[in-house]
mmCIF file of the N, C-alpha and C atoms, coordinates in Angstrom:
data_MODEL
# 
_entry.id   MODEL 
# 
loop_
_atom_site.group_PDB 
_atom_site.id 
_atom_site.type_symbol 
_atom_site.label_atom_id 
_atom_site.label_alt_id 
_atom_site.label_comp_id 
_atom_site.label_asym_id 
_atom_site.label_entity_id 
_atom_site.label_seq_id 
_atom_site.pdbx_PDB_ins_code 
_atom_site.Cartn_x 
_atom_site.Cartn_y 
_atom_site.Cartn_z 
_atom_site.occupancy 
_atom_site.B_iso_or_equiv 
_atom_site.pdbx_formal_charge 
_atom_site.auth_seq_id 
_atom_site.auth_comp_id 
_atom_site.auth_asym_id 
_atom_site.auth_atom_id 
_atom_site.pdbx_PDB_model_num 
ATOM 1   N N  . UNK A 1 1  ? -34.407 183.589 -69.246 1.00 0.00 ? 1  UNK A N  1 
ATOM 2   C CA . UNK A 1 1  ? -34.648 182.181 -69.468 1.00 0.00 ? 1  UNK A CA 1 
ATOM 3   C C  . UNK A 1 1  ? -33.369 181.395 -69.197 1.00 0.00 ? 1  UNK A C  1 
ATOM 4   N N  . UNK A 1 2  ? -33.319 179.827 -68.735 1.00 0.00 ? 2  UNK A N  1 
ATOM 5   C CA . UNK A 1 2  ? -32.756 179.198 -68.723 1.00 0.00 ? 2  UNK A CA 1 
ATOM 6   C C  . UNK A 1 2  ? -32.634 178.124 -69.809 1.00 0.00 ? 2  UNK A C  1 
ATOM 7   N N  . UNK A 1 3  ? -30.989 177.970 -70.164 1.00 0.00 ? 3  UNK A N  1 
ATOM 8   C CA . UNK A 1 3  ? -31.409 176.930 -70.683 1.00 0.00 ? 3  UNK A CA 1 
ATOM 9   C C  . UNK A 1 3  ? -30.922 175.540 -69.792 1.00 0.00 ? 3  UNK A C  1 
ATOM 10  N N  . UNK A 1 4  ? -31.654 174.437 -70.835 1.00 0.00 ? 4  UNK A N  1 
ATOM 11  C CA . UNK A 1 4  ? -32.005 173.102 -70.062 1.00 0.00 ? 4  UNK A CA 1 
ATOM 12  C C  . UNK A 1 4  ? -30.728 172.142 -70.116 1.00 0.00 ? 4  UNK A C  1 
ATOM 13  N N  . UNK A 1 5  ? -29.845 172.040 -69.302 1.00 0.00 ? 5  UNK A N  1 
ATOM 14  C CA . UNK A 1 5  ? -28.527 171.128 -69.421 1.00 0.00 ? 5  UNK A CA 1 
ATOM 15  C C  . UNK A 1 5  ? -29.130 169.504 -69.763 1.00 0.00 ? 5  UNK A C  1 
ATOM 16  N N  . UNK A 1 6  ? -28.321 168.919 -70.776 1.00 0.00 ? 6  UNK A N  1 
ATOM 17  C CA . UNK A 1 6  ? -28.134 167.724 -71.170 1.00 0.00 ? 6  UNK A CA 1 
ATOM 18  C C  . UNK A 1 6  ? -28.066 166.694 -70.079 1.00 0.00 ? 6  UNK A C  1 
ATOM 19  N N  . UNK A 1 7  ? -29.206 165.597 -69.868 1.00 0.00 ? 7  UNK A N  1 
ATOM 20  C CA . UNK A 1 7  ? -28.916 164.714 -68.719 1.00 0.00 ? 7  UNK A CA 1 
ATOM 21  C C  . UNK A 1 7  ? -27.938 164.030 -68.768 1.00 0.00 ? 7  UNK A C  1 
ATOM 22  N N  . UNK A 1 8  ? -26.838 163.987 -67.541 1.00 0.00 ? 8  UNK A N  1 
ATOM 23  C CA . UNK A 1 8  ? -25.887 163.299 -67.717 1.00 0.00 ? 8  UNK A CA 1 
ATOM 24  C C  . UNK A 1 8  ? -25.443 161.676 -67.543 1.00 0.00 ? 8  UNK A C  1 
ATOM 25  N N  . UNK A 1 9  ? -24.679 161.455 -67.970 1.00 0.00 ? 9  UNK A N  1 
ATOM 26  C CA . UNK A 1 9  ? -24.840 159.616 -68.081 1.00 0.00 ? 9  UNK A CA 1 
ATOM 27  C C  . UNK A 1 9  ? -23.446 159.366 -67.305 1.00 0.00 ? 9  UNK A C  1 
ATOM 28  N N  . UNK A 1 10 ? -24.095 158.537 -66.664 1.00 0.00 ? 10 UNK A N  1 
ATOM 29  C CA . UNK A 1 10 ? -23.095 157.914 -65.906 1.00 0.00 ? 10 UNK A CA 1 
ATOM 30  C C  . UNK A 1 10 ? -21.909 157.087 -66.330 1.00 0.00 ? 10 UNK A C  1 
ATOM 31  N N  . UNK A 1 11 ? -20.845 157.189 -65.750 1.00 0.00 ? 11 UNK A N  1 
ATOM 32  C CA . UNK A 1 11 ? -19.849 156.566 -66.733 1.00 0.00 ? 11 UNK A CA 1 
ATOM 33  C C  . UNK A 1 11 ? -19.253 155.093 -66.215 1.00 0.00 ? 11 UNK A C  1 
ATOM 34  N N  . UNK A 1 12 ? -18.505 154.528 -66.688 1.00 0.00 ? 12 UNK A N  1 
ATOM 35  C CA . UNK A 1 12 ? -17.907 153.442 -66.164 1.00 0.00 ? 12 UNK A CA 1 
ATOM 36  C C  . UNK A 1 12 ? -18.985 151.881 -67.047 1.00 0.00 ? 12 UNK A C  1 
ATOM 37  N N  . UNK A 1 13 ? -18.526 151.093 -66.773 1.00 0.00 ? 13 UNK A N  1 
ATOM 38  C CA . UNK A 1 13 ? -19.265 149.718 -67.599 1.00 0.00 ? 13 UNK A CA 1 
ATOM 39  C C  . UNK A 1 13 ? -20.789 149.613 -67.683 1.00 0.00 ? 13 UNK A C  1 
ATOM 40  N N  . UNK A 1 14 ? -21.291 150.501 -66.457 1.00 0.00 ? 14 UNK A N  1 
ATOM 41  C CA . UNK A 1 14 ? -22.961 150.706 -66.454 1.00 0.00 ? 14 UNK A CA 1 
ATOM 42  C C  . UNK A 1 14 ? -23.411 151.496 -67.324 1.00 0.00 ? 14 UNK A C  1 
ATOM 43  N N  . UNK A 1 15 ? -22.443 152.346 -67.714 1.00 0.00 ? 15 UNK A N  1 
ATOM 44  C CA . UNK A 1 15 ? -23.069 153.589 -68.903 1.00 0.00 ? 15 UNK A CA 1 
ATOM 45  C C  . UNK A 1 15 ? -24.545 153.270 -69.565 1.00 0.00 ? 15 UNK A C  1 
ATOM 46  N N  . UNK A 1 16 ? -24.002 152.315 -70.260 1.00 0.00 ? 16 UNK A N  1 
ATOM 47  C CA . UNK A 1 16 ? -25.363 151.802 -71.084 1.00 0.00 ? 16 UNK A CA 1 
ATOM 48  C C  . UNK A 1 16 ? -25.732 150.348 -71.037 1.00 0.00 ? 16 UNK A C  1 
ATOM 49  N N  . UNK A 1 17 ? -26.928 150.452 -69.940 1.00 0.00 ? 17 UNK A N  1 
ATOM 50  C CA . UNK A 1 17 ? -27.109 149.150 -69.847 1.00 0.00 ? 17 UNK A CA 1 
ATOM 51  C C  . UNK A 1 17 ? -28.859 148.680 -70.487 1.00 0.00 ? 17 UNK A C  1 
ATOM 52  N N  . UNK A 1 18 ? -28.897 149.294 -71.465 1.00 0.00 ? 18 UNK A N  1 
ATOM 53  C CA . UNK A 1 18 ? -30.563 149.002 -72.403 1.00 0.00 ? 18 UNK A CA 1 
ATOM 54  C C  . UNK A 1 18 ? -29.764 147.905 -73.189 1.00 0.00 ? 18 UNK A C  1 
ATOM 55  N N  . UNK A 1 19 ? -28.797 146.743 -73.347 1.00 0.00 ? 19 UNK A N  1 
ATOM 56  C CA . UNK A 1 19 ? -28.573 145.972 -73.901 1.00 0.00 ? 19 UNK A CA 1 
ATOM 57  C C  . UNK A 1 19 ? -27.920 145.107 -73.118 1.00 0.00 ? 19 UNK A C  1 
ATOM 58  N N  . UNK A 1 20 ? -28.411 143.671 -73.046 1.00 0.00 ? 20 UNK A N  1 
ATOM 59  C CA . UNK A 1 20 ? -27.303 142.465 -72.556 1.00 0.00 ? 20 UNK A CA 1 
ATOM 60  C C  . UNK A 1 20 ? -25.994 142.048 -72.810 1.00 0.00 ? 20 UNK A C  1 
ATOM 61  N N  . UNK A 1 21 ? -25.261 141.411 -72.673 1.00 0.00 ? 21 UNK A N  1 
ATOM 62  C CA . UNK A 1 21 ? -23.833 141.537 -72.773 1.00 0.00 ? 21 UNK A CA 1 
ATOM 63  C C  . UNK A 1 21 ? -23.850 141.038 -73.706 1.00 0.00 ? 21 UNK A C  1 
ATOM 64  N N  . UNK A 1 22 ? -23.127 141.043 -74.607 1.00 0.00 ? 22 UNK A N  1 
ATOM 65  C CA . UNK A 1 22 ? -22.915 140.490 -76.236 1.00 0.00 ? 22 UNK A CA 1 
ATOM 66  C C  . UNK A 1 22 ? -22.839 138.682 -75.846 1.00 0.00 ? 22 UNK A C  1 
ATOM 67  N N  . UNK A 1 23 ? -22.412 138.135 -75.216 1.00 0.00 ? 23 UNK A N  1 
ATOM 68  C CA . UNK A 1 23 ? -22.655 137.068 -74.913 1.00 0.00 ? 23 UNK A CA 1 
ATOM 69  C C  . UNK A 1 23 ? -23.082 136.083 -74.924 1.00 0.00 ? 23 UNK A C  1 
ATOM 70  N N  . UNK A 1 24 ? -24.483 136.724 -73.917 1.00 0.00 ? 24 UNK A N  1 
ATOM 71  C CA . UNK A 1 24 ? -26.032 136.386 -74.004 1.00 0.00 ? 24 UNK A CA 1 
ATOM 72  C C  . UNK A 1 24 ? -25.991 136.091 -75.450 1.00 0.00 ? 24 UNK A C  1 
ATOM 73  N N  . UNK A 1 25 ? -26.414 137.420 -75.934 1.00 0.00 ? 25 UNK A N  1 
ATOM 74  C CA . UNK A 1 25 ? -26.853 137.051 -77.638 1.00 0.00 ? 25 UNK A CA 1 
ATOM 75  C C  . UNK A 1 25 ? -26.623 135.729 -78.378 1.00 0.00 ? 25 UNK A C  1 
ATOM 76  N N  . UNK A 1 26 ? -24.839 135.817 -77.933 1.00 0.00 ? 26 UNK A N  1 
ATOM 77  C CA . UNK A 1 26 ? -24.350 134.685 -78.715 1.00 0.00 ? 26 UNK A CA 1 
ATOM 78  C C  . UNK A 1 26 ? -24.840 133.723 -78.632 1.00 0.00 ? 26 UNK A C  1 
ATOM 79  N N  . UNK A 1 27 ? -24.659 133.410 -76.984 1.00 0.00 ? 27 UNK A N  1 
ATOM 80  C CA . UNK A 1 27 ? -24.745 131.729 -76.785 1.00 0.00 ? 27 UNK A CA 1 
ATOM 81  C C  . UNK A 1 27 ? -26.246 131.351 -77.074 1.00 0.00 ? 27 UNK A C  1 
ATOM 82  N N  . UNK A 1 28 ? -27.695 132.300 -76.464 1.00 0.00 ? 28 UNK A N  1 
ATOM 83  C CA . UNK A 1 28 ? -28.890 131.855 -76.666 1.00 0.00 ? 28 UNK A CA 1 
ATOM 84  C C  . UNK A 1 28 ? -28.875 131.610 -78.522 1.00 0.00 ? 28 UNK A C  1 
ATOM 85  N N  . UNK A 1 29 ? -28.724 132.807 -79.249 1.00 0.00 ? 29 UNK A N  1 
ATOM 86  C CA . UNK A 1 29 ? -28.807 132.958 -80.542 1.00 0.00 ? 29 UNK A CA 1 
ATOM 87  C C  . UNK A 1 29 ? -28.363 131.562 -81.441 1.00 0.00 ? 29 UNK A C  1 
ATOM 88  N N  . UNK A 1 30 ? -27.389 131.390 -81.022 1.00 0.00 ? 30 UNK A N  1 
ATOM 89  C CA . UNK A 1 30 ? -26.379 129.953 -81.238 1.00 0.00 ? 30 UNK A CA 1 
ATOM 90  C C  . UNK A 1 30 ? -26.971 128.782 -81.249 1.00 0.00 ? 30 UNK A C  1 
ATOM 91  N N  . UNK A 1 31 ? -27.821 128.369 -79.953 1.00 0.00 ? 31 UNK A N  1 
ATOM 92  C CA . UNK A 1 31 ? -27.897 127.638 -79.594 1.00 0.00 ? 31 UNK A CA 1 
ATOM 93  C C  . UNK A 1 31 ? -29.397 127.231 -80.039 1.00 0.00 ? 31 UNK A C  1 
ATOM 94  N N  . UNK A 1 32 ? -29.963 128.052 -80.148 1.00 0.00 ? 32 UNK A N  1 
ATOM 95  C CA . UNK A 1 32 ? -31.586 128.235 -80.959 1.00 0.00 ? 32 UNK A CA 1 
ATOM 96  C C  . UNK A 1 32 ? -31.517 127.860 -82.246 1.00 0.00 ? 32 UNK A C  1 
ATOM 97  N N  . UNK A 1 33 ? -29.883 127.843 -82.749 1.00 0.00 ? 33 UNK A N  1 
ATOM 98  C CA . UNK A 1 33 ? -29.887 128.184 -84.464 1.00 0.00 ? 33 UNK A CA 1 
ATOM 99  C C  . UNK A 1 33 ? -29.543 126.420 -84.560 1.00 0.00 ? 33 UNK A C  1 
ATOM 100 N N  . UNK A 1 34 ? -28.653 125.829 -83.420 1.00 0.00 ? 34 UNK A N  1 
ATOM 101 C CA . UNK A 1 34 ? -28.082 124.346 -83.558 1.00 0.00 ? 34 UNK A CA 1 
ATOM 102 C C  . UNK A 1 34 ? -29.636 123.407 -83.449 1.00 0.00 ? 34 UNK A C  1 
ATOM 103 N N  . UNK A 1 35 ? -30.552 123.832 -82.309 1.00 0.00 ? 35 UNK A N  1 
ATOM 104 C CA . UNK A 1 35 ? -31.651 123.253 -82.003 1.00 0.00 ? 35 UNK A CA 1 
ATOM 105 C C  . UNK A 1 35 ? -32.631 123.165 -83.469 1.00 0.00 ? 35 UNK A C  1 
ATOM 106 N N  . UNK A 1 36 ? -32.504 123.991 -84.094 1.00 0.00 ? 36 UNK A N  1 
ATOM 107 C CA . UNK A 1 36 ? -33.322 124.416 -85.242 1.00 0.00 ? 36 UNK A CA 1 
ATOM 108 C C  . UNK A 1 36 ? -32.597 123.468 -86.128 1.00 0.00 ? 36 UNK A C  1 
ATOM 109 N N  . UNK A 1 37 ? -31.307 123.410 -86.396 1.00 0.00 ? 37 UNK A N  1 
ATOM 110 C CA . UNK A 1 37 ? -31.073 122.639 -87.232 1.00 0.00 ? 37 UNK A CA 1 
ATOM 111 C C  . UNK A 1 37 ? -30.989 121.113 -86.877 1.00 0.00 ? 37 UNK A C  1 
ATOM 112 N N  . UNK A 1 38 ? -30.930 120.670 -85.589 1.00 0.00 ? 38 UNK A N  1 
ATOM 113 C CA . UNK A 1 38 ? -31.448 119.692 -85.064 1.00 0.00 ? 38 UNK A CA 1 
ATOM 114 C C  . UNK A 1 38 ? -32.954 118.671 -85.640 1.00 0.00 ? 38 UNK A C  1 
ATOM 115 N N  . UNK A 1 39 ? -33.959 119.972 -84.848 1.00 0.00 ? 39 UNK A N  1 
ATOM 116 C CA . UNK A 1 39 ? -35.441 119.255 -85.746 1.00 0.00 ? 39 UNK A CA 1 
ATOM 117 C C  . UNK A 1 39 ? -35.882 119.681 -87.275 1.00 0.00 ? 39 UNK A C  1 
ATOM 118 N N  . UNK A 1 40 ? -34.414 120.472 -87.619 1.00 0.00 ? 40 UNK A N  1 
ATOM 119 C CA . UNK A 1 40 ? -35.369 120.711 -89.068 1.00 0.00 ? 40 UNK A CA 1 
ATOM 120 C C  . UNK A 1 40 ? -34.370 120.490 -89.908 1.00 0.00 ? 40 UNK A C  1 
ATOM 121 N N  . UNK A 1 41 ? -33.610 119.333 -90.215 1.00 0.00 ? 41 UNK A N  1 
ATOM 122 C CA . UNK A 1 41 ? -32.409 119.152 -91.165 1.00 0.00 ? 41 UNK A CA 1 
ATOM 123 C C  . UNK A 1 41 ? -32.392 120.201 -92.388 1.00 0.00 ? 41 UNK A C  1 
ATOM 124 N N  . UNK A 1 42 ? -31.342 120.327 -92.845 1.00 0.00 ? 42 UNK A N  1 
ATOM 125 C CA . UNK A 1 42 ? -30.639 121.270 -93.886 1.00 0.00 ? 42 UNK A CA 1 
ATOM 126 C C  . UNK A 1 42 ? -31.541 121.265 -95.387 1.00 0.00 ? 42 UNK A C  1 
ATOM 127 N N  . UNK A 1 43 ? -31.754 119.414 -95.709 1.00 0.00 ? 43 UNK A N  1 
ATOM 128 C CA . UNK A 1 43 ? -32.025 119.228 -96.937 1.00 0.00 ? 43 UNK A CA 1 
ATOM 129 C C  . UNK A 1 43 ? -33.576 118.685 -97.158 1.00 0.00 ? 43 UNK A C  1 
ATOM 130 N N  . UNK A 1 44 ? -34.024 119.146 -95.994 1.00 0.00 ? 44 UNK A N  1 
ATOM 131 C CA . UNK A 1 44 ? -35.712 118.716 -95.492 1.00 0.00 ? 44 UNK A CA 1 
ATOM 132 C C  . UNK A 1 44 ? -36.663 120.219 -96.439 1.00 0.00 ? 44 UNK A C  1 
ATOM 133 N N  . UNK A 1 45 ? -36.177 121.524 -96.061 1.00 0.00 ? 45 UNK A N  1 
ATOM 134 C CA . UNK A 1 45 ? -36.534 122.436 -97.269 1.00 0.00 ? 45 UNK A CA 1 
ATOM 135 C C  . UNK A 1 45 ? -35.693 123.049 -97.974 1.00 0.00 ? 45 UNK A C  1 
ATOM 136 N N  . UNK A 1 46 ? -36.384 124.088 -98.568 1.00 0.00 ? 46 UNK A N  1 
ATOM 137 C CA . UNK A 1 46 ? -35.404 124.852 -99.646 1.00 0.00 ? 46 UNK A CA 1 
ATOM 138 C C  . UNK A 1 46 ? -34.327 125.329 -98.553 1.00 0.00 ? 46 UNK A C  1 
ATOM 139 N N  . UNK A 1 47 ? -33.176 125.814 -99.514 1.00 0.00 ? 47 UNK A N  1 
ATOM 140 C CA . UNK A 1 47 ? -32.262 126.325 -98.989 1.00 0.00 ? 47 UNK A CA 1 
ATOM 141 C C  . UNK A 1 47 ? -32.616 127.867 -98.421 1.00 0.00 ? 47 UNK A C  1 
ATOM 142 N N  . UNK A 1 48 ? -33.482 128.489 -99.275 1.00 0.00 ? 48 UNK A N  1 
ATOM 143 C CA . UNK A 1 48 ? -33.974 130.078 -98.627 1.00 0.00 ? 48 UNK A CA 1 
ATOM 144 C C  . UNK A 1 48 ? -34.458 130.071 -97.595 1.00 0.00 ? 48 UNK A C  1 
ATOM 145 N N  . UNK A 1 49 ? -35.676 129.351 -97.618 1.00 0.00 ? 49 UNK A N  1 
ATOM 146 C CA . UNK A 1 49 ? -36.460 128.844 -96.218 1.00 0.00 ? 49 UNK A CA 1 
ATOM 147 C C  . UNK A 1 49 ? -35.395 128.752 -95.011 1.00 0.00 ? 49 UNK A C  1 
ATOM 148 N N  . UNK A 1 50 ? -34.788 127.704 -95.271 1.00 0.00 ? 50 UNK A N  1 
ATOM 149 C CA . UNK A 1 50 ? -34.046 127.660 -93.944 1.00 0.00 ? 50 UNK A CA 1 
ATOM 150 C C  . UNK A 1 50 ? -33.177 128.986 -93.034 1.00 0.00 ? 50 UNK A C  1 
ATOM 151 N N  . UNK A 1 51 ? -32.506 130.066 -94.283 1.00 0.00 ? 51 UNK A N  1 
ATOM 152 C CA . UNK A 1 51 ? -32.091 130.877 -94.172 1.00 0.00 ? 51 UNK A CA 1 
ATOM 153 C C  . UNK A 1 51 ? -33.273 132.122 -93.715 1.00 0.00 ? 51 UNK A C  1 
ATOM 154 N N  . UNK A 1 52 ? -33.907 132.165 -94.304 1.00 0.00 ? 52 UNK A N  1 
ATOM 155 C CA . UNK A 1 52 ? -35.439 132.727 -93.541 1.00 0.00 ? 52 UNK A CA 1 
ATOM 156 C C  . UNK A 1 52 ? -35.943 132.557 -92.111 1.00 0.00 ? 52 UNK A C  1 
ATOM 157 N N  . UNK A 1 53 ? -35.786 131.630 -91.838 1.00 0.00 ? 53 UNK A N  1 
ATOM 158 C CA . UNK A 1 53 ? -36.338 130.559 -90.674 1.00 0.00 ? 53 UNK A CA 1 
ATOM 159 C C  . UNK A 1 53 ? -34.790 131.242 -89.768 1.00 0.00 ? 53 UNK A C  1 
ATOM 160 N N  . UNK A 1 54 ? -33.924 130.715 -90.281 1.00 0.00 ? 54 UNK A N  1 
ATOM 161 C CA . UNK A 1 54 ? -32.797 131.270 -89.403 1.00 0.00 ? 54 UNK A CA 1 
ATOM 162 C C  . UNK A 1 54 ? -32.795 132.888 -89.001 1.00 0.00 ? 54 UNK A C  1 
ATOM 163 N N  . UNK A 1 55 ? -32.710 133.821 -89.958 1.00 0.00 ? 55 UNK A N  1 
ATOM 164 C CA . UNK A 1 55 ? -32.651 134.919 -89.313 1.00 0.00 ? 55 UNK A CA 1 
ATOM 165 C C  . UNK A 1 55 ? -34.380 135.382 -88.543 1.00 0.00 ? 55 UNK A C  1 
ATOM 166 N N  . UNK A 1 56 ? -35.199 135.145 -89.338 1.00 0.00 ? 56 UNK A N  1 
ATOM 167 C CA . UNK A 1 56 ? -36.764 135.202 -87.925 1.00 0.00 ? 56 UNK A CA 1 
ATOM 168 C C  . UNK A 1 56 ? -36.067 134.674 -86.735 1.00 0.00 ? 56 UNK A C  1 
ATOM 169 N N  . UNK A 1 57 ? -35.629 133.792 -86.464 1.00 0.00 ? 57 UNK A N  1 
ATOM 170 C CA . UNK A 1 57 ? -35.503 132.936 -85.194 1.00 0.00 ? 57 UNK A CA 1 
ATOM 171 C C  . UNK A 1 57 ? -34.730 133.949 -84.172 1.00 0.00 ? 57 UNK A C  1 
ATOM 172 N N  . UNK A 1 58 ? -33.224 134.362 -84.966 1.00 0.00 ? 58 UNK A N  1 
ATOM 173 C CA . UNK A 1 58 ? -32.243 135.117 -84.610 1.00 0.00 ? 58 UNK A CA 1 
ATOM 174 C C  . UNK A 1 58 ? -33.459 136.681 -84.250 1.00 0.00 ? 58 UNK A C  1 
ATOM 175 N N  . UNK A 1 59 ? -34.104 137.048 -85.082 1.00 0.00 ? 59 UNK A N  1 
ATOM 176 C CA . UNK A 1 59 ? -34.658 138.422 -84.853 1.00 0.00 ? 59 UNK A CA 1 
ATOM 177 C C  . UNK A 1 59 ? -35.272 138.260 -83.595 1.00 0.00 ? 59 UNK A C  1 
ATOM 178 N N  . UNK A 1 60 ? -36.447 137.986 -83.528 1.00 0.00 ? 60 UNK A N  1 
ATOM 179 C CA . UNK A 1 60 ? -37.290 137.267 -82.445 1.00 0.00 ? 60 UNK A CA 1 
ATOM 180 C C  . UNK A 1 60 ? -36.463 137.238 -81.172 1.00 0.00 ? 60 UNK A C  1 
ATOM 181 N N  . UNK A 1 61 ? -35.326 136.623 -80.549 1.00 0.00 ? 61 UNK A N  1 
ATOM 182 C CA . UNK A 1 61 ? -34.447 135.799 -79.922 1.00 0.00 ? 61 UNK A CA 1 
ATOM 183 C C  . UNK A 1 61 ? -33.999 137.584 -79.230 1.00 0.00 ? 61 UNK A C  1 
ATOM 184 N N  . UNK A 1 62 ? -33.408 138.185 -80.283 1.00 0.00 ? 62 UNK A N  1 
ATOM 185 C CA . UNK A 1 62 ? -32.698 139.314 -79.888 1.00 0.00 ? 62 UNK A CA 1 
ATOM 186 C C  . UNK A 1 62 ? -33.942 140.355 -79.197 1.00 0.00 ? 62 UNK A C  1 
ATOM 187 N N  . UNK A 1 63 ? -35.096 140.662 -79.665 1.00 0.00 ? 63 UNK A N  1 
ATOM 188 C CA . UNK A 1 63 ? -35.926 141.330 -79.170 1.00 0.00 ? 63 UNK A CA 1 
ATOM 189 C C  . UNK A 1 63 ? -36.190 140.672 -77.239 1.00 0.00 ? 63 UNK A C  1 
ATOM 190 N N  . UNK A 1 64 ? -36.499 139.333 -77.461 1.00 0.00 ? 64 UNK A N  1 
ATOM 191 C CA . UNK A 1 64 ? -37.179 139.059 -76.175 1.00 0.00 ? 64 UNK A CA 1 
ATOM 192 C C  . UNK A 1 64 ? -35.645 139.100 -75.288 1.00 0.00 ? 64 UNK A C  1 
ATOM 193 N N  . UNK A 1 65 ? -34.314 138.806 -75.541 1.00 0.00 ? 65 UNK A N  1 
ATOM 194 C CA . UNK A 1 65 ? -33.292 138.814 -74.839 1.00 0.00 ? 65 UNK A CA 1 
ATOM 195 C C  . UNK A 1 65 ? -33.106 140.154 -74.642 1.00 0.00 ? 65 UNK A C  1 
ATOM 196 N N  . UNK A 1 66 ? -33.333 141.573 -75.234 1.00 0.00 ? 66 UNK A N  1 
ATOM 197 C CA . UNK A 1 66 ? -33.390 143.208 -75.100 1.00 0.00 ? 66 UNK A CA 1 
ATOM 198 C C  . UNK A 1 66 ? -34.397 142.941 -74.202 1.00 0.00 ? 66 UNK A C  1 
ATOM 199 N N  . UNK A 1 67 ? -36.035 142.736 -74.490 1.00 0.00 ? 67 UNK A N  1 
ATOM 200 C CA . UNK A 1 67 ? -36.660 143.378 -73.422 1.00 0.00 ? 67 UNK A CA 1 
ATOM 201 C C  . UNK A 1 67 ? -36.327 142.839 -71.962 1.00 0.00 ? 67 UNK A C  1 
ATOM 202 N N  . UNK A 1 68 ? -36.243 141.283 -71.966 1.00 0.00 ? 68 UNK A N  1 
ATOM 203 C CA . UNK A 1 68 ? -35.673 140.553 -70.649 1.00 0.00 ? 68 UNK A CA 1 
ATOM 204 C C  . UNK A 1 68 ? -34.929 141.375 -69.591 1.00 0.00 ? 68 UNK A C  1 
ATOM 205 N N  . UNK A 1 69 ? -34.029 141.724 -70.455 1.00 0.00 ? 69 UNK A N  1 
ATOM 206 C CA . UNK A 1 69 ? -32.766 142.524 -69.776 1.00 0.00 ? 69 UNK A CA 1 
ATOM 207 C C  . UNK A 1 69 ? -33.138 143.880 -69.484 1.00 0.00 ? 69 UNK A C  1 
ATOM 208 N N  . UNK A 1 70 ? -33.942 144.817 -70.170 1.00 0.00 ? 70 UNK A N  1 
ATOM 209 C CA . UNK A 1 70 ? -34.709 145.747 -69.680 1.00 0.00 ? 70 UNK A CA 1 
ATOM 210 C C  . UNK A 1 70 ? -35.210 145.647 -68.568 1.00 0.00 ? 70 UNK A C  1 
ATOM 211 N N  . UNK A 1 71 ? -36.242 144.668 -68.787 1.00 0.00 ? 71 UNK A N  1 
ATOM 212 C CA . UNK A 1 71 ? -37.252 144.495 -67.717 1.00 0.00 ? 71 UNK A CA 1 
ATOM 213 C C  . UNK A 1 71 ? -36.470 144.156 -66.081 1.00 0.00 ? 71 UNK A C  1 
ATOM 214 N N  . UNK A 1 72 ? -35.276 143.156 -65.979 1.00 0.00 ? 72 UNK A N  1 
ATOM 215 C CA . UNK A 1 72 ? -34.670 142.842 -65.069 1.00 0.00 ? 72 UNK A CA 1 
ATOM 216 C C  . UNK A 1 72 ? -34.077 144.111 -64.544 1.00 0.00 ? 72 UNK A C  1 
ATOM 217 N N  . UNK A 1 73 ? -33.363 145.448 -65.318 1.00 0.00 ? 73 UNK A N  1 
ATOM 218 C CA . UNK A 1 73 ? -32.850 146.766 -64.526 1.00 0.00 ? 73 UNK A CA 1 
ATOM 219 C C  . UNK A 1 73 ? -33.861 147.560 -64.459 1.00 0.00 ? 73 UNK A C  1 
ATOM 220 N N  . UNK A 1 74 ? -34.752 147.342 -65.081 1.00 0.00 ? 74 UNK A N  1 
ATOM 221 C CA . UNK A 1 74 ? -35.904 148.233 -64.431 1.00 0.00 ? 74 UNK A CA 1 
ATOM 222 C C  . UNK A 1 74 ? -36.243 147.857 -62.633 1.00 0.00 ? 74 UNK A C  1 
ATOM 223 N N  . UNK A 1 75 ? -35.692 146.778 -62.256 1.00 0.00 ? 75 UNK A N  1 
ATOM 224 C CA . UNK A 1 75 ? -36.313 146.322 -61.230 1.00 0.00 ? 75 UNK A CA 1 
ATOM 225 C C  . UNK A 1 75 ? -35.004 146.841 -60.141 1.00 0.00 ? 75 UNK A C  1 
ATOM 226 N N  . UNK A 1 76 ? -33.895 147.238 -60.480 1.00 0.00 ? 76 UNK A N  1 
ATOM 227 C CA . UNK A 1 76 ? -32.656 146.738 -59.654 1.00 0.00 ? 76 UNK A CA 1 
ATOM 228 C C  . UNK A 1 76 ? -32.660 148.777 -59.461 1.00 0.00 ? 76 UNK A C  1 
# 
């Protein structure tokens, strides 16, 4: 019998590219969070809510910016 060698990963800045550049994250994440506080002022609900509302937004944001970026090297 043989055994089965470990697939190897390529090295250099492409290594791992199942994630967008930290960047991305920021600036969309950021900028979703200023817009939000834009149409939904601070003292309009509770203070939890908003903090609720903020990280859903942030969760959400990070999933569709992962698959995006998936989906775009799947193609390349």
């Amino acid at each position: 019998m043989t055994e089965q060698q470990p697939a190897q990963r390529p090295a250099g800045p492409d290594r791992d590219d199942r994630w967008a550049p930290w960047w991305v994250y920021l600036i969309i994440i950021l900028g979703a969070n200023y817009l939000r506080q834009a149409i939904l002022p601070f003292d309009t609900v509770p203070e939890w809510a908003v903090v609720l509302i903020a990280i859903t937004i942030s969760g959400i944001l990070f999933v569709a910016i992962t698959a995006v970026h998936r989906i775009a090297n799947q193609q390349r």
